[in-house]
C-alpha positions as CSV (number, residue, x, y, z in Angstrom):
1,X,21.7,-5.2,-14.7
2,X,18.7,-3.6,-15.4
3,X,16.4,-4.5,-18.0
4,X,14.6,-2.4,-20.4
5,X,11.2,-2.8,-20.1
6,X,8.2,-4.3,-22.6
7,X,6.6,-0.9,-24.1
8,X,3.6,-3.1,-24.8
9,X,3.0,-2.6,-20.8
10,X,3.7,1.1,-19.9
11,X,1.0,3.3,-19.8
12,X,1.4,7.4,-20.1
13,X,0.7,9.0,-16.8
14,X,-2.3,10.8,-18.1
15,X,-3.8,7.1,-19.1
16,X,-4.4,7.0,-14.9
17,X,-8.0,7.7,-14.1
18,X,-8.9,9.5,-17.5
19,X,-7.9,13.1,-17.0
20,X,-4.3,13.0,-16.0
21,X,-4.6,15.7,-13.4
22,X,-3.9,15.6,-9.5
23,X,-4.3,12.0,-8.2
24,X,-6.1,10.9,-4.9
25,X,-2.9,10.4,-3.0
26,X,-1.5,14.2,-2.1
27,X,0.4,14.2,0.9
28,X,0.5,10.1,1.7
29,X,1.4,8.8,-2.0
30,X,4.3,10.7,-2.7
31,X,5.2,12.0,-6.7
32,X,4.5,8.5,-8.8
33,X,0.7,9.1,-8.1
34,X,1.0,13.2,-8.6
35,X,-0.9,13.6,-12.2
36,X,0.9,16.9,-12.4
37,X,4.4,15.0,-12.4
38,X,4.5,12.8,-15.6
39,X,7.8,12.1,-15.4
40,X,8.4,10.6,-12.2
41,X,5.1,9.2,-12.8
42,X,6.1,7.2,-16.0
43,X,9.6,6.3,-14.3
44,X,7.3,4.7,-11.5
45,X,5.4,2.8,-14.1
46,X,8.7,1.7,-15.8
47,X,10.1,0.1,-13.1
48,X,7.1,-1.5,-11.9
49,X,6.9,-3.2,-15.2
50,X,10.6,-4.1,-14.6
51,X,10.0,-5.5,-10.9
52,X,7.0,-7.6,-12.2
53,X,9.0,-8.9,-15.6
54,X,11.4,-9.9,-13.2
55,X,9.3,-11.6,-11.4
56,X,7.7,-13.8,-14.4
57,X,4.5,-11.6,-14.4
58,X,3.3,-10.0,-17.7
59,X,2.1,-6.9,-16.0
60,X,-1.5,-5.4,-17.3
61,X,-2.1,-2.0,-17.1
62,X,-4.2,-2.7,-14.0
63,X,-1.5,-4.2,-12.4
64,X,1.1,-1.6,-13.1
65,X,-1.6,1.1,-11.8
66,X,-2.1,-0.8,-8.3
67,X,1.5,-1.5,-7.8
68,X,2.5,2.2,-8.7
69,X,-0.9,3.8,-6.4
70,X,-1.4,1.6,-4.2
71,X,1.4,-0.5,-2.9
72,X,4.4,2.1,-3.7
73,X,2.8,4.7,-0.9
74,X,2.3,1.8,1.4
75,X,5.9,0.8,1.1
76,X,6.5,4.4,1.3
77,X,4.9,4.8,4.7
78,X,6.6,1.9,5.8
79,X,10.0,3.2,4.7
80,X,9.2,6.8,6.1
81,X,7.0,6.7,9.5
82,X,10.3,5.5,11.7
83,X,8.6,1.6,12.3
84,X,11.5,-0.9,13.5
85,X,13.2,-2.0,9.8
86,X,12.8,-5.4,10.6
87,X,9.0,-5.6,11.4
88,X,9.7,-5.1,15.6
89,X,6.5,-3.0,15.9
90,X,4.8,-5.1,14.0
91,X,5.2,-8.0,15.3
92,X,4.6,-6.9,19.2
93,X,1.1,-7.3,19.2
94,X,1.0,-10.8,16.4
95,X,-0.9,-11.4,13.6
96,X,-4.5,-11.1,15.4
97,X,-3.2,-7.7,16.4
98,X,-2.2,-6.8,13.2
99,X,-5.8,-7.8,12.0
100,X,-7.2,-5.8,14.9
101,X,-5.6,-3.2,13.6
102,X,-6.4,-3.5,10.0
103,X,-10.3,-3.5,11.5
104,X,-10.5,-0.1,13.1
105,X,-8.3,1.8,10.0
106,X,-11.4,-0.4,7.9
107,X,-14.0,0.6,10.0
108,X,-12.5,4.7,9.9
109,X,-12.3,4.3,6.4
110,X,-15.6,3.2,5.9
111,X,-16.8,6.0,8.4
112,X,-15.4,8.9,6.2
113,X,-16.1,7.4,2.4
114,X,-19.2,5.5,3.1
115,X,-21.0,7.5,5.8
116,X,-20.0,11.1,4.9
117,X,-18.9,11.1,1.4
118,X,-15.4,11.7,2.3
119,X,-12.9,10.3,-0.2
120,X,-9.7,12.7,-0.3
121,X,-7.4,10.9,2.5
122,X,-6.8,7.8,1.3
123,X,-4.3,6.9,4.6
124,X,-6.3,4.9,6.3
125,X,-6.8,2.8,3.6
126,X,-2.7,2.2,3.0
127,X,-2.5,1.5,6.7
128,X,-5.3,-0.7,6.4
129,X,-3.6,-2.4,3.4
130,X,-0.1,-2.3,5.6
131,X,-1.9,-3.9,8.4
132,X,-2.9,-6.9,6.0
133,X,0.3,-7.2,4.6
134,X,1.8,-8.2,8.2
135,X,-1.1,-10.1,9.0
136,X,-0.4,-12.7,5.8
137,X,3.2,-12.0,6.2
138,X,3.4,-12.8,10.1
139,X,1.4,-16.4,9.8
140,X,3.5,-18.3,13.0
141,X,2.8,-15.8,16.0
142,X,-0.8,-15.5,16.6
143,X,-0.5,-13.3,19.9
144,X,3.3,-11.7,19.2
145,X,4.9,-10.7,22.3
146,X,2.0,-9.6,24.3
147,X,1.5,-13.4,24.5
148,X,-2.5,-14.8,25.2
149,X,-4.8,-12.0,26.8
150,X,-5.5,-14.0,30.1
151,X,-8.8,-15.1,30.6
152,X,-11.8,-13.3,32.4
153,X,-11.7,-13.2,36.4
154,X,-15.2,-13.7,37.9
């Protein structure tokens, strides 16, 4: 049964990033992060604050914010790209290809933001953040089912 949660810990929509109008995340985030859509926005918050109660946490409103716009669209992607459900595509290439991975959507990210000032598509950075995830997650298989790269020939 669901538990009401602390109003101590939910923070209003428009609270996010100071002007409460359209977030970072269109397309890739999906409604909690749309500024336009208070509602679905606030229900977001309130059940983060729920999940994390649950959890033991007393959620700050820093928290709530980085579960809600961060890690909700990553978990959306996740739910929503067609990946194997259990982790199968994942785990193909091991954790060190996971982290390989994570390194070139980093290095892309950093290309667009850093080097030309580009900061509206935030989906390499929730790939990037997805890619980490299965790296801590996937801590037994370090080459997955590629198995060892053989060594050089000479």
């Amino acid at each position: 049964m669901a538990r009401e949660p602390n109003p101590e810990h939910i923070v209003e929509a428009r609270d996010l990033g100071g002007n409460g109008g359209p977030s970072y995340m269109s397309g890739v985030g999906g409604p909690w992060t749309n500024g336009g859509n208070d509602h679905l926005v606030k229900q977001a918050r309130d059940y983060a604050v729920e999940f994390m109660e649950g959890c033991g946490l007393s959620p700050t409103p820093d928290a709530i914010d980085q579960l809600v716009r961060v890690f909700l669209p990553c978990l959306k992607i996740m739910c929503e790209r067609g990946y194997e459900p259990d982790g199968g595509t994942w785990r193909e290439s091991g954790r060190l290809g996971a982290l390989s991975d994570a390194r070139k959507k980093f290095m892309r990210l950093w290309n667009q933001a850093w080097k030309h000032g580009r900061h509206d598509d935030k989906d390499h950075a929730f790939d990037c953040i997805n890619f980490l995830g299965f790296y801590v997650r996937h801590d037994v298989d370090r080459w997955g089912e590629w198995g060892e790269p053989a060594p050089p020939t000479n």
